[in-house]
CHARMM-style PDB file with segment names, atoms N, HN, CA, C and O in Angstrom:
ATOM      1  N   UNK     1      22.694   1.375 -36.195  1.00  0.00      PROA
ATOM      2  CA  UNK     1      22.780   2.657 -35.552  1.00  0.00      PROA
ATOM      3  C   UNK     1      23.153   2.496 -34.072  1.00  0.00      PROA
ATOM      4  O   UNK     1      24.183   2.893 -33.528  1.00  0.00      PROA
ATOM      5  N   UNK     2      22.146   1.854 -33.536  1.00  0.00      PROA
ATOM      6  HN  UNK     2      21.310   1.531 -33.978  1.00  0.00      PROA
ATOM      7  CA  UNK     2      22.651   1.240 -31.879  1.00  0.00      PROA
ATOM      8  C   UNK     2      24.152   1.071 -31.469  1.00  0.00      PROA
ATOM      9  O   UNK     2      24.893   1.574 -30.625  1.00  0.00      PROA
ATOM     10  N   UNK     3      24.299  -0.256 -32.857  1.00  0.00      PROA
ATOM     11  HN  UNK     3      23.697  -0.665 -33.542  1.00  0.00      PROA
ATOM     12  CA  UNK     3      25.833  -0.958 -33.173  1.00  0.00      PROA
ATOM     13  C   UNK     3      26.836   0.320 -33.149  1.00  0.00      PROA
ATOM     14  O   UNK     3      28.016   0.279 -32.803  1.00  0.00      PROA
ATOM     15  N   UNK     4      26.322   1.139 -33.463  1.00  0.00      PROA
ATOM     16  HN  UNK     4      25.363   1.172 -33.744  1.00  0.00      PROA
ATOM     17  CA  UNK     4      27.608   2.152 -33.747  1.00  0.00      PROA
ATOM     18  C   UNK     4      27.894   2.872 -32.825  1.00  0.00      PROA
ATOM     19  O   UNK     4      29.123   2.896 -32.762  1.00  0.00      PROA
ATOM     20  N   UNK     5      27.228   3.804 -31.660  1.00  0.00      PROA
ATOM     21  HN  UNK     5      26.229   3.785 -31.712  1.00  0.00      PROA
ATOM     22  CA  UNK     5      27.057   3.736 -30.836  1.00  0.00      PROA
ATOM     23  C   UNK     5      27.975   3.398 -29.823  1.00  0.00      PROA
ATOM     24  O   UNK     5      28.882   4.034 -29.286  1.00  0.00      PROA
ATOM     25  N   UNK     6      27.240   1.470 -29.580  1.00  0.00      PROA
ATOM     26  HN  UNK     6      26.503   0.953 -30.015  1.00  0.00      PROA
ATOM     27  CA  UNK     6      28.131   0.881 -28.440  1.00  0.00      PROA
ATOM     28  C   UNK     6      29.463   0.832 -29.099  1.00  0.00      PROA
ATOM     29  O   UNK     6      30.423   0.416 -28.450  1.00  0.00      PROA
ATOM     30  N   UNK     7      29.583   1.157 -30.133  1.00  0.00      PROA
ATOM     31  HN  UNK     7      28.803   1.495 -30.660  1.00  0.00      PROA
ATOM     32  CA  UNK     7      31.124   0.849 -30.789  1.00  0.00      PROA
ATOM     33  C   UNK     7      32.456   1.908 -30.268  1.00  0.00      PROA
ATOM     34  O   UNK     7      33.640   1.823 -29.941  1.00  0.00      PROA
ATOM     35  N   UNK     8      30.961   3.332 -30.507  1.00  0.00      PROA
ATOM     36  HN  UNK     8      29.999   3.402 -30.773  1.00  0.00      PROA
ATOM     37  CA  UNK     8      31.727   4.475 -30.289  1.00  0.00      PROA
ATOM     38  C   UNK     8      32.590   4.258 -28.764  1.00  0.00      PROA
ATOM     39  O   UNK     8      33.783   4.114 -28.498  1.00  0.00      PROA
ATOM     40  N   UNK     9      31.209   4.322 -27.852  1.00  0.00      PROA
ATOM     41  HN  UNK     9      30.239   4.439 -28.067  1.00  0.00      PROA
ATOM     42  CA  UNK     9      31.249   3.692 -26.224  1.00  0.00      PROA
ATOM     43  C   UNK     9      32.458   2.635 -25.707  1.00  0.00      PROA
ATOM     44  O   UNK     9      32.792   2.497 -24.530  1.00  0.00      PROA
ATOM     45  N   UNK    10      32.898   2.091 -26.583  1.00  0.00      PROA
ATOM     46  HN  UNK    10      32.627   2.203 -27.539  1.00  0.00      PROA
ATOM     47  CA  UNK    10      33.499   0.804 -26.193  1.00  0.00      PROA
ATOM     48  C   UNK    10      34.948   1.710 -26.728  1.00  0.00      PROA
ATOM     49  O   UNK    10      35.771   1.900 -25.833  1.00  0.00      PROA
ATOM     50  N   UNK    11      35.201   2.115 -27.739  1.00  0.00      PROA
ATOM     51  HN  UNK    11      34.532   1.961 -28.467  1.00  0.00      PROA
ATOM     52  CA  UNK    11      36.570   2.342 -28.364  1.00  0.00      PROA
ATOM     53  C   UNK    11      37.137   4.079 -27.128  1.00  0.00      PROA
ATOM     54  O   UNK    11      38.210   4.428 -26.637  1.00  0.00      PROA
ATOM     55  N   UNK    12      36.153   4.491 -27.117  1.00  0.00      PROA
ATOM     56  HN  UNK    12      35.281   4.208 -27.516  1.00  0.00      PROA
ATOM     57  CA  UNK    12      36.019   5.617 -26.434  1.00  0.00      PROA
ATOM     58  C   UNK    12      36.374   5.294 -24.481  1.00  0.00      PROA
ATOM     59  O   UNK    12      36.526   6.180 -23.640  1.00  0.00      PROA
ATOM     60  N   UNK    13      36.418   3.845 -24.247  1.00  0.00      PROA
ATOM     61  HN  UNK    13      36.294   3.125 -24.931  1.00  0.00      PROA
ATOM     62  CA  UNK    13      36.822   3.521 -22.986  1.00  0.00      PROA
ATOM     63  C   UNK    13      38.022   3.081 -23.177  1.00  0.00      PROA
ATOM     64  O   UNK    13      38.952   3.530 -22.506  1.00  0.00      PROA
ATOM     65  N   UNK    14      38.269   1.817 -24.434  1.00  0.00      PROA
ATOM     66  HN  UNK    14      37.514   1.452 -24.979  1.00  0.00      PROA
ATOM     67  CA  UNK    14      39.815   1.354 -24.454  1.00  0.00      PROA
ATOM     68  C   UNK    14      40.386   2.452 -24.152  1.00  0.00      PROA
ATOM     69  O   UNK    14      41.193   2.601 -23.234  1.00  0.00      PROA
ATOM     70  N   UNK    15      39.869   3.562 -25.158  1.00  0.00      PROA
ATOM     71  HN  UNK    15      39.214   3.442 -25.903  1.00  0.00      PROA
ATOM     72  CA  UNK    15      40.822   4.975 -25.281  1.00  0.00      PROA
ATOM     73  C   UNK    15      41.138   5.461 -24.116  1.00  0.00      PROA
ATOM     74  O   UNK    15      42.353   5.288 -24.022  1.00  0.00      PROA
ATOM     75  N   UNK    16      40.748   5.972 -23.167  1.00  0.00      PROA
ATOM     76  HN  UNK    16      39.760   6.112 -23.244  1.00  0.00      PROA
ATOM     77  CA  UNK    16      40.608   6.461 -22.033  1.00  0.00      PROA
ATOM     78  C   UNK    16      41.429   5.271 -20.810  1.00  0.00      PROA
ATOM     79  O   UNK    16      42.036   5.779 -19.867  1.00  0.00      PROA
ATOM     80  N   UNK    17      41.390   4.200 -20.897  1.00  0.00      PROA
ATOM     81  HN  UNK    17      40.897   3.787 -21.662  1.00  0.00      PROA
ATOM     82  CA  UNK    17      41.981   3.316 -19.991  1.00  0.00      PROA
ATOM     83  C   UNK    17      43.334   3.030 -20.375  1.00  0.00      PROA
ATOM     84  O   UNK    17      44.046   2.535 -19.501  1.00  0.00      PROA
ATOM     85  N   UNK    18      43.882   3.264 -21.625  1.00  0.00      PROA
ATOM     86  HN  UNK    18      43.303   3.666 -22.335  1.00  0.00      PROA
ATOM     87  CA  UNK    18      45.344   3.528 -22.261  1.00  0.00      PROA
ATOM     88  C   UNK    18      45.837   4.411 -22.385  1.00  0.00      PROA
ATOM     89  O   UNK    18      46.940   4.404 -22.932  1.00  0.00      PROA
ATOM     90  N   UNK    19      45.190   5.733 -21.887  1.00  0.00      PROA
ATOM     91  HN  UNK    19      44.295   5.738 -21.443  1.00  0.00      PROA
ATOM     92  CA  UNK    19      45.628   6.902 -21.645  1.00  0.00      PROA
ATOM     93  C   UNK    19      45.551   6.706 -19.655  1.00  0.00      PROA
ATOM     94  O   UNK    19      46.665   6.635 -19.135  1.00  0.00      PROA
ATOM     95  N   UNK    20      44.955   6.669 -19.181  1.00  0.00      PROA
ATOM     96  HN  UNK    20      44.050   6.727 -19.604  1.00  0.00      PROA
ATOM     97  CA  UNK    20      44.885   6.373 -17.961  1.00  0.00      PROA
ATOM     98  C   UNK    20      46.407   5.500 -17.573  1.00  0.00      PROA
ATOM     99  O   UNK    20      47.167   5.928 -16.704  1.00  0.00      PROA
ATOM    100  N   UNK    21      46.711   4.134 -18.427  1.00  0.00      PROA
ATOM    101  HN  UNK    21      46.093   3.787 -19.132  1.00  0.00      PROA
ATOM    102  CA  UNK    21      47.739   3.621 -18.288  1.00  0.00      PROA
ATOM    103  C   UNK    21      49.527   4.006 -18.606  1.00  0.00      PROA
ATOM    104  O   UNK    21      50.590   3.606 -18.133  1.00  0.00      PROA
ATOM    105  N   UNK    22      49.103   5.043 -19.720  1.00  0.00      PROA
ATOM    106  HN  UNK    22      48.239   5.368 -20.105  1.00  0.00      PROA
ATOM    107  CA  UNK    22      49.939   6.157 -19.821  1.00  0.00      PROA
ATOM    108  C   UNK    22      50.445   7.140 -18.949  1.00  0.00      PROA
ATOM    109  O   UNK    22      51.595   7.403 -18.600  1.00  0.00      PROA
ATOM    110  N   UNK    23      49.204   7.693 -18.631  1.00  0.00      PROA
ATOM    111  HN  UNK    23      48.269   7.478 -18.915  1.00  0.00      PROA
ATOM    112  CA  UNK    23      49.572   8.921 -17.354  1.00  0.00      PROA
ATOM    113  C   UNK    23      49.778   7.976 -16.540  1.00  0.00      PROA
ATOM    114  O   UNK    23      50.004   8.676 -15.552  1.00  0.00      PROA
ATOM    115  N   UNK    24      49.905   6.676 -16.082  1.00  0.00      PROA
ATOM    116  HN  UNK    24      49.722   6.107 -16.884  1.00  0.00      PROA
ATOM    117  CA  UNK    24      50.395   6.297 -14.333  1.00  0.00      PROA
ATOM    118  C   UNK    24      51.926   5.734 -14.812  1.00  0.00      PROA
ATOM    119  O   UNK    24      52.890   5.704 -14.048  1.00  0.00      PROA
ATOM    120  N   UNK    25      51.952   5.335 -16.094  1.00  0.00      PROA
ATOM    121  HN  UNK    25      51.169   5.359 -16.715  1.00  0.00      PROA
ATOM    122  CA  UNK    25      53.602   5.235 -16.337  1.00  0.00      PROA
ATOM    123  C   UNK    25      54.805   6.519 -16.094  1.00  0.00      PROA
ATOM    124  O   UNK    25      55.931   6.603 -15.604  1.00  0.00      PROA
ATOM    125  N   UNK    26      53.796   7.442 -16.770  1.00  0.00      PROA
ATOM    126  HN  UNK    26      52.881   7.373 -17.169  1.00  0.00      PROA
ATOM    127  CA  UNK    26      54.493   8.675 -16.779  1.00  0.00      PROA
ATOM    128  C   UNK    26      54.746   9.428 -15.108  1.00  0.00      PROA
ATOM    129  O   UNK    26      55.730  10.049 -14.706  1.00  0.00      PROA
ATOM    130  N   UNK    27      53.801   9.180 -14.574  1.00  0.00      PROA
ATOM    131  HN  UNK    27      53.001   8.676 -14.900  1.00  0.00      PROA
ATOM    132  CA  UNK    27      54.114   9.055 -12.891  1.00  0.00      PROA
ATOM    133  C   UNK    27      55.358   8.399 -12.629  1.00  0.00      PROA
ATOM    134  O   UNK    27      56.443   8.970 -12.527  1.00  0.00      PROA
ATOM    135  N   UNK    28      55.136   7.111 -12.520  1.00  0.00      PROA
ATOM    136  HN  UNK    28      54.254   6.647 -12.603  1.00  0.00      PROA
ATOM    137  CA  UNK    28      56.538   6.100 -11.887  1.00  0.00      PROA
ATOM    138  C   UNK    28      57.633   6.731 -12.893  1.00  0.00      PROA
ATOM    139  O   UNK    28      58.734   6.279 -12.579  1.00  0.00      PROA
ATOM    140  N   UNK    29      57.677   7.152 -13.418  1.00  0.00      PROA
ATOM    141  HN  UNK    29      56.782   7.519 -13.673  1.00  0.00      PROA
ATOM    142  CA  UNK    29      58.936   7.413 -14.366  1.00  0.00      PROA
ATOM    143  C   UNK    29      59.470   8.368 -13.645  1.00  0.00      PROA
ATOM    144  O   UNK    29      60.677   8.246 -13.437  1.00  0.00      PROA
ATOM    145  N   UNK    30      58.849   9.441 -13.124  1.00  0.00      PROA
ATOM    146  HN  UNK    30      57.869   9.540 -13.293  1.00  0.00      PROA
ATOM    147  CA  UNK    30      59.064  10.764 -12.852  1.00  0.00      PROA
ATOM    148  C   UNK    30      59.258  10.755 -11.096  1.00  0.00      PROA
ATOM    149  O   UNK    30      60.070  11.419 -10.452  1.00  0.00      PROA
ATOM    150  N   UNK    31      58.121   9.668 -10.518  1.00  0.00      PROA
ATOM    151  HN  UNK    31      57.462   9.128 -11.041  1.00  0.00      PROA
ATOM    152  CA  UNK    31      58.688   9.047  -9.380  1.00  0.00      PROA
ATOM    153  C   UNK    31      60.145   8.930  -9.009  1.00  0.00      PROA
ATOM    154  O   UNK    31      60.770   9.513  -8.124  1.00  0.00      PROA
ATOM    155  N   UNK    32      60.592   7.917 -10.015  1.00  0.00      PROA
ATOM    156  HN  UNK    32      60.084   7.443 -10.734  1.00  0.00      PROA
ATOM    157  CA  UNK    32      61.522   6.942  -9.935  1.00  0.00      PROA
ATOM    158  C   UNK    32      62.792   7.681 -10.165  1.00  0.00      PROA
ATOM    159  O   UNK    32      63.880   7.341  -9.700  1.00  0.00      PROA
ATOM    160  N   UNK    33      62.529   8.908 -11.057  1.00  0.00      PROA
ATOM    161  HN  UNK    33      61.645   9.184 -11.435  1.00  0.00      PROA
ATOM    162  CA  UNK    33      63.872   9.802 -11.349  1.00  0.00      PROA
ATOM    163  C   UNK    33      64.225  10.467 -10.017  1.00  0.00      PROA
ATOM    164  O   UNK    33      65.334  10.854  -9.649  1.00  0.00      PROA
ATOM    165  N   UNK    34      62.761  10.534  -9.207  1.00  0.00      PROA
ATOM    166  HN  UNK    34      61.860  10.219  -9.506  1.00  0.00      PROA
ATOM    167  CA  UNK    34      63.178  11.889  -7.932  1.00  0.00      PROA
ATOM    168  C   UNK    34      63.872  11.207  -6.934  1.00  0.00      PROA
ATOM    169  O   UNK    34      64.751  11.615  -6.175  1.00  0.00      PROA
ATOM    170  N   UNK    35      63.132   9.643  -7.086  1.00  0.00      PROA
ATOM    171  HN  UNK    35      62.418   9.311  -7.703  1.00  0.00      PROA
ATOM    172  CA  UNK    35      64.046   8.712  -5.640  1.00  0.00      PROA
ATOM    173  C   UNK    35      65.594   8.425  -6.126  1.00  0.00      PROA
ATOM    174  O   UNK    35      66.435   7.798  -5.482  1.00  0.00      PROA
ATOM    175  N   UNK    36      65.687   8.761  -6.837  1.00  0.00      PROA
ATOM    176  HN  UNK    36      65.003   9.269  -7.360  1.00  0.00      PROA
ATOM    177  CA  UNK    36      67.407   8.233  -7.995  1.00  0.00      PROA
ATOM    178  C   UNK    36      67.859   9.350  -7.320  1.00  0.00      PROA
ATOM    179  O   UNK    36      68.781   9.281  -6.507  1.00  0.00      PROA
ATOM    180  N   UNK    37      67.106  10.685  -7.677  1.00  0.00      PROA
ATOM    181  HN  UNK    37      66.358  10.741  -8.338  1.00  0.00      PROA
ATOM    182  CA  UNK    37      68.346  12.113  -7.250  1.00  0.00      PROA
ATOM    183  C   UNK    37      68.201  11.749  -5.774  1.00  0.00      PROA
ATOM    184  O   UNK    37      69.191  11.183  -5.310  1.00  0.00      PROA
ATOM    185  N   UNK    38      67.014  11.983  -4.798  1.00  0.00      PROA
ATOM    186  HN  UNK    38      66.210  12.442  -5.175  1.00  0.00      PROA
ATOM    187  CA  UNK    38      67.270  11.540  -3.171  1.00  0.00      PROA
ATOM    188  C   UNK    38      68.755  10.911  -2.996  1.00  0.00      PROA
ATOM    189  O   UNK    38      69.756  11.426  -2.500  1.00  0.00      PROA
ATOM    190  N   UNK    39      68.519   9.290  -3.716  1.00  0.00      PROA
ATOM    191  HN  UNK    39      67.705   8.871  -4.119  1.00  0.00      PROA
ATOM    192  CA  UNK    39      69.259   8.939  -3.529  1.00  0.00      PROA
ATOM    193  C   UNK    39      70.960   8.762  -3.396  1.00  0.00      PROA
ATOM    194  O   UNK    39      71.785   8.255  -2.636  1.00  0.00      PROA
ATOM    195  N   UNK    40      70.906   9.456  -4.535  1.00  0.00      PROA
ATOM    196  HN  UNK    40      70.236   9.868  -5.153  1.00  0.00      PROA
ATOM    197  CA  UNK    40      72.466  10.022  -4.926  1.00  0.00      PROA
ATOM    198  C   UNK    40      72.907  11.226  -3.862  1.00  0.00      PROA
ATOM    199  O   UNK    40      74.103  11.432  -3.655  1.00  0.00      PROA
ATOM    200  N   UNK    41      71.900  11.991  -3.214  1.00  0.00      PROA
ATOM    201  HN  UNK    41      70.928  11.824  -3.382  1.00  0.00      PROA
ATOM    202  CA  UNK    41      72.057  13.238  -2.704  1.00  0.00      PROA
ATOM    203  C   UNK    41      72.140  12.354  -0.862  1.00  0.00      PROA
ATOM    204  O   UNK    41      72.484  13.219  -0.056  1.00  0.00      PROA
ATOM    205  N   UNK    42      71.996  11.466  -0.409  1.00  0.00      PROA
ATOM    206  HN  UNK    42      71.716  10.764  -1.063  1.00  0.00      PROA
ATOM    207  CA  UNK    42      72.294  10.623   0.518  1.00  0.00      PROA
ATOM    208  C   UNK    42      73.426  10.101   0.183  1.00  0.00      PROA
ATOM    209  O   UNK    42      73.570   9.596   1.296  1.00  0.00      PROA
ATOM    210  N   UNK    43      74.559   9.704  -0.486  1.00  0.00      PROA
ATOM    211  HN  UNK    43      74.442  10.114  -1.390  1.00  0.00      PROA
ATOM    212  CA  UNK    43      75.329   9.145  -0.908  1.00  0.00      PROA
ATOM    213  C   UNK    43      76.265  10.022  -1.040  1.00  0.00      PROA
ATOM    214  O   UNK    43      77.453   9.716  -0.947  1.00  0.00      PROA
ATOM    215  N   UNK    44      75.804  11.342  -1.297  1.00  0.00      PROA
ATOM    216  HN  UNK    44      74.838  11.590  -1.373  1.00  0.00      PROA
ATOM    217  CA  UNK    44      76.706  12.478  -1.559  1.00  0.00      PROA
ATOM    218  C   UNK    44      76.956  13.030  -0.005  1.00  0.00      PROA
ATOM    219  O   UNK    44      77.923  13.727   0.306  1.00  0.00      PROA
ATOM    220  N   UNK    45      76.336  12.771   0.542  1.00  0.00      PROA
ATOM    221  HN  UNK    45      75.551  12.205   0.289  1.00  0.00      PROA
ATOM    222  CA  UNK    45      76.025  13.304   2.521  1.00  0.00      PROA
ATOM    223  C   UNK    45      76.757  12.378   3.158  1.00  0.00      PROA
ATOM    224  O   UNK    45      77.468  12.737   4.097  1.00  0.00      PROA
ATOM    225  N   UNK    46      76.707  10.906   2.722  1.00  0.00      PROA
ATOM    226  HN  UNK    46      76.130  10.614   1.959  1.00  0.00      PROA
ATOM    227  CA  UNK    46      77.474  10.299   3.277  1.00  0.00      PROA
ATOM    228  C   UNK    46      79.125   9.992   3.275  1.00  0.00      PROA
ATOM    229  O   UNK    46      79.909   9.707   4.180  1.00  0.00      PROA
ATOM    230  N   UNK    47      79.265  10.165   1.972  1.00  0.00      PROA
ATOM    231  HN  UNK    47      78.628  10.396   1.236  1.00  0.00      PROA
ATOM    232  CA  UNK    47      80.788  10.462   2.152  1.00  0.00      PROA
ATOM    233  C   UNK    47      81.250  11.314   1.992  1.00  0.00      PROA
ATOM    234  O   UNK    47      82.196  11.354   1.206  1.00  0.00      PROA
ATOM    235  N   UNK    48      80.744  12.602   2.764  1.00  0.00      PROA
ATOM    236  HN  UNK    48      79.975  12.570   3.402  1.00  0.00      PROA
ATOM    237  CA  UNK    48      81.298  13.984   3.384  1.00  0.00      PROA
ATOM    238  C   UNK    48      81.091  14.096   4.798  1.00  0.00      PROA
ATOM    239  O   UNK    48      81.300  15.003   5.603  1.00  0.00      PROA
ATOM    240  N   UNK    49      80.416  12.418   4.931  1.00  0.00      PROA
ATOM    241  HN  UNK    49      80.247  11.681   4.276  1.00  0.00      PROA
ATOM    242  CA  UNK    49      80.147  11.752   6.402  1.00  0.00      PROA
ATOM    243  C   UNK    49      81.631  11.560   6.825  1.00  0.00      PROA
ATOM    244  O   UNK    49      82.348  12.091   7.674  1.00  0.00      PROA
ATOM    245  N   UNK    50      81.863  10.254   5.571  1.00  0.00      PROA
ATOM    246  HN  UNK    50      81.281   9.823   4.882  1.00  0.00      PROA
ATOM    247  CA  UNK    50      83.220   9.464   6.404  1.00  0.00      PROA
ATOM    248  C   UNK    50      84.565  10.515   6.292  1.00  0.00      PROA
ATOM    249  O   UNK    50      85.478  10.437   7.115  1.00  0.00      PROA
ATOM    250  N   UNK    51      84.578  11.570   5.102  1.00  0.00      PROA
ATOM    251  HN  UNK    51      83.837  11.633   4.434  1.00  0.00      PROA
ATOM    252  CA  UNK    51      85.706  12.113   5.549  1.00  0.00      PROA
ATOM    253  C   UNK    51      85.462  13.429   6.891  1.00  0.00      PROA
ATOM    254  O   UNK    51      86.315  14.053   7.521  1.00  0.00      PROA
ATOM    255  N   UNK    52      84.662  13.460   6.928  1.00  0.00      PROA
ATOM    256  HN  UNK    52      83.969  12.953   6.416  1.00  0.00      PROA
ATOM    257  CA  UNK    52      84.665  14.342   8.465  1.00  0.00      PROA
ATOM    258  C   UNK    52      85.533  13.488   9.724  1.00  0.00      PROA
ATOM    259  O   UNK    52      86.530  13.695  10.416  1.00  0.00      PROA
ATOM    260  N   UNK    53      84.658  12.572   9.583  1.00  0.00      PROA
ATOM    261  HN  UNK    53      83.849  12.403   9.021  1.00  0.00      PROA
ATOM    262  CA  UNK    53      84.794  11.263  10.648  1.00  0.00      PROA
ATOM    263  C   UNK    53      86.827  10.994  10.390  1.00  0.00      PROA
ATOM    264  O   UNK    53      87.684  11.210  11.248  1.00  0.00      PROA
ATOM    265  N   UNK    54      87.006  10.597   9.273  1.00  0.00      PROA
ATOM    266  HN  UNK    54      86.310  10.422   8.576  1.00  0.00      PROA
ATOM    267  CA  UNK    54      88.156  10.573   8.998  1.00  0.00      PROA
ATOM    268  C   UNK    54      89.218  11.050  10.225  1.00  0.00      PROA
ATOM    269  O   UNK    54      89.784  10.583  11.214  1.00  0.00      PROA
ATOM    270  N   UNK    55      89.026  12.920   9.094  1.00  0.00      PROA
ATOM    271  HN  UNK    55      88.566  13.299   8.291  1.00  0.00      PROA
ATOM    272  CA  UNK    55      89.434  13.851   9.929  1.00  0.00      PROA
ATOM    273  C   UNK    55      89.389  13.595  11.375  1.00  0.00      PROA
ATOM    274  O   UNK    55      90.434  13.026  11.693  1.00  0.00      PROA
ATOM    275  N   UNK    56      88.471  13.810  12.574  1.00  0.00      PROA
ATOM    276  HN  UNK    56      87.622  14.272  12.316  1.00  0.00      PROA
ATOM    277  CA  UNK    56      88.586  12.942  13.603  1.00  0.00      PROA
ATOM    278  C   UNK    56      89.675  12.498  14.263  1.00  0.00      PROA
ATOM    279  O   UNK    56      90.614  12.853  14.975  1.00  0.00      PROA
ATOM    280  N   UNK    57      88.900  11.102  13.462  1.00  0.00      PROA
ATOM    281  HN  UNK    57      88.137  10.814  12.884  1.00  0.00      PROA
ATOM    282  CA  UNK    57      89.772  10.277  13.913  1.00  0.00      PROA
ATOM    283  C   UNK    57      91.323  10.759  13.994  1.00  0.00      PROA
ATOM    284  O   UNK    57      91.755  10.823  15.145  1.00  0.00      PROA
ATOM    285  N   UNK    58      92.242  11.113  12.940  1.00  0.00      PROA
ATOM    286  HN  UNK    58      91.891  11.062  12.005  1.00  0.00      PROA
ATOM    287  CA  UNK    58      92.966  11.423  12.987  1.00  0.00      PROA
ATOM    288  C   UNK    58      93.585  11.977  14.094  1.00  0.00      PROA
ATOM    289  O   UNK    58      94.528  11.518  14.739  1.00  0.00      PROA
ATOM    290  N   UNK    59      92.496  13.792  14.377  1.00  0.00      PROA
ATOM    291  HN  UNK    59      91.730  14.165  13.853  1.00  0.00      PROA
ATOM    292  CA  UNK    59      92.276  14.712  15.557  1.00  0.00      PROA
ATOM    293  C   UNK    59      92.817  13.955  16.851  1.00  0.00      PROA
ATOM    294  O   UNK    59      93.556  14.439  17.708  1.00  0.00      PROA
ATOM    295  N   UNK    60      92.378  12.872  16.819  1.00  0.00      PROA
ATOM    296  HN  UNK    60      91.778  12.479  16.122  1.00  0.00      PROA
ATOM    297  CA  UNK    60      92.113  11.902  18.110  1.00  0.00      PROA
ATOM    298  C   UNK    60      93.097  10.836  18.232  1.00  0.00      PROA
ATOM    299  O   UNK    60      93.082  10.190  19.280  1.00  0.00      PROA
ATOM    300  N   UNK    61      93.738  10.619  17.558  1.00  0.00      PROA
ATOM    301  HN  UNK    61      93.751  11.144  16.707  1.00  0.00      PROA
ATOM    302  CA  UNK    61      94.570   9.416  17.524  1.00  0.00      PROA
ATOM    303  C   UNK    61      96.037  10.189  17.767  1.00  0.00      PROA
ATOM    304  O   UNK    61      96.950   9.701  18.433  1.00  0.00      PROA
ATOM    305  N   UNK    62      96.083  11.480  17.101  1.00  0.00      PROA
ATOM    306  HN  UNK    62      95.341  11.877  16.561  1.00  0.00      PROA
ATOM    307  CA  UNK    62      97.434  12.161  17.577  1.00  0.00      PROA
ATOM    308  C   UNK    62      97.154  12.905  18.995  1.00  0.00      PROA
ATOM    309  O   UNK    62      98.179  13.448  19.407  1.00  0.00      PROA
ATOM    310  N   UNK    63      96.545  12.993  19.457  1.00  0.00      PROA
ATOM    311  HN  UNK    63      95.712  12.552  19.122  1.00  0.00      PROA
ATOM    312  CA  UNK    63      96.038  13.711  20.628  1.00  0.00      PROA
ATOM    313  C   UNK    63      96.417  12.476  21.919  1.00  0.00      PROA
ATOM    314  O   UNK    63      97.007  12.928  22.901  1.00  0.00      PROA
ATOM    315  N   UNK    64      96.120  11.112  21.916  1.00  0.00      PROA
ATOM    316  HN  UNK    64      95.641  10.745  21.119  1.00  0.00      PROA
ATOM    317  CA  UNK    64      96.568   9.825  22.573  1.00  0.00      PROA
ATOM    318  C   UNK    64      98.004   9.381  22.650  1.00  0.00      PROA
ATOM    319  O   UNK    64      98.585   8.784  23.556  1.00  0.00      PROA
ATOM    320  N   UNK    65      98.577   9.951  21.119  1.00  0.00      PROA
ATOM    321  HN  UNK    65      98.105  10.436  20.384  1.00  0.00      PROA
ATOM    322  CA  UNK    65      99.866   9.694  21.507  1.00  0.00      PROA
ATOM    323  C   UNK    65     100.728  10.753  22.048  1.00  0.00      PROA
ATOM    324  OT1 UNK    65     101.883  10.496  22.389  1.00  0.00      PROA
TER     325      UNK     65
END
C-alpha cells in the first residue's frame, strides 16, 4: 500500500519534470522563431540601407564633376 503510493509520487514527478521539459522546449522554439523574424527584418532595413546610400553616392559624385 505504502509501495504504491511512493510509486504514484515518483511517476507523478517524472511526469511533471517531462512536461516541465516540454514547456521550456516549446519556449526556445518560439524564442528562436521571433529572433529569425528580428532578424530577417534587420536585413530587410539594411539593404534599403545600401540602396539609399547608393543613391547618394551617386547624388554626390555627379555634383563633383
Amino acid at each position: 500500500m505504502a509501495t504504491d503510493q511512493l510509486l504514484y509520487v515518483t511517476l507523478a514527478i517524472i511526469i511533471g519534470t517531462l512536461g516541465a521539459i516540454v514547456y521550456a522546449l516549446r519556449v526556445l522554439v518560439l524564442m528562436e522563431r521571433r529572433v529569425a523574424r528580428i532578424d530577417k527584418h534587420i536585413e530587410m532595413l539594411a539593404e534599403k540601407l545600401i540602396v539609399e546610400e547608393r543613391k547618394i553616392e551617386r547624388i554626390v559624385g555627379k555634383k563633383k564633376k
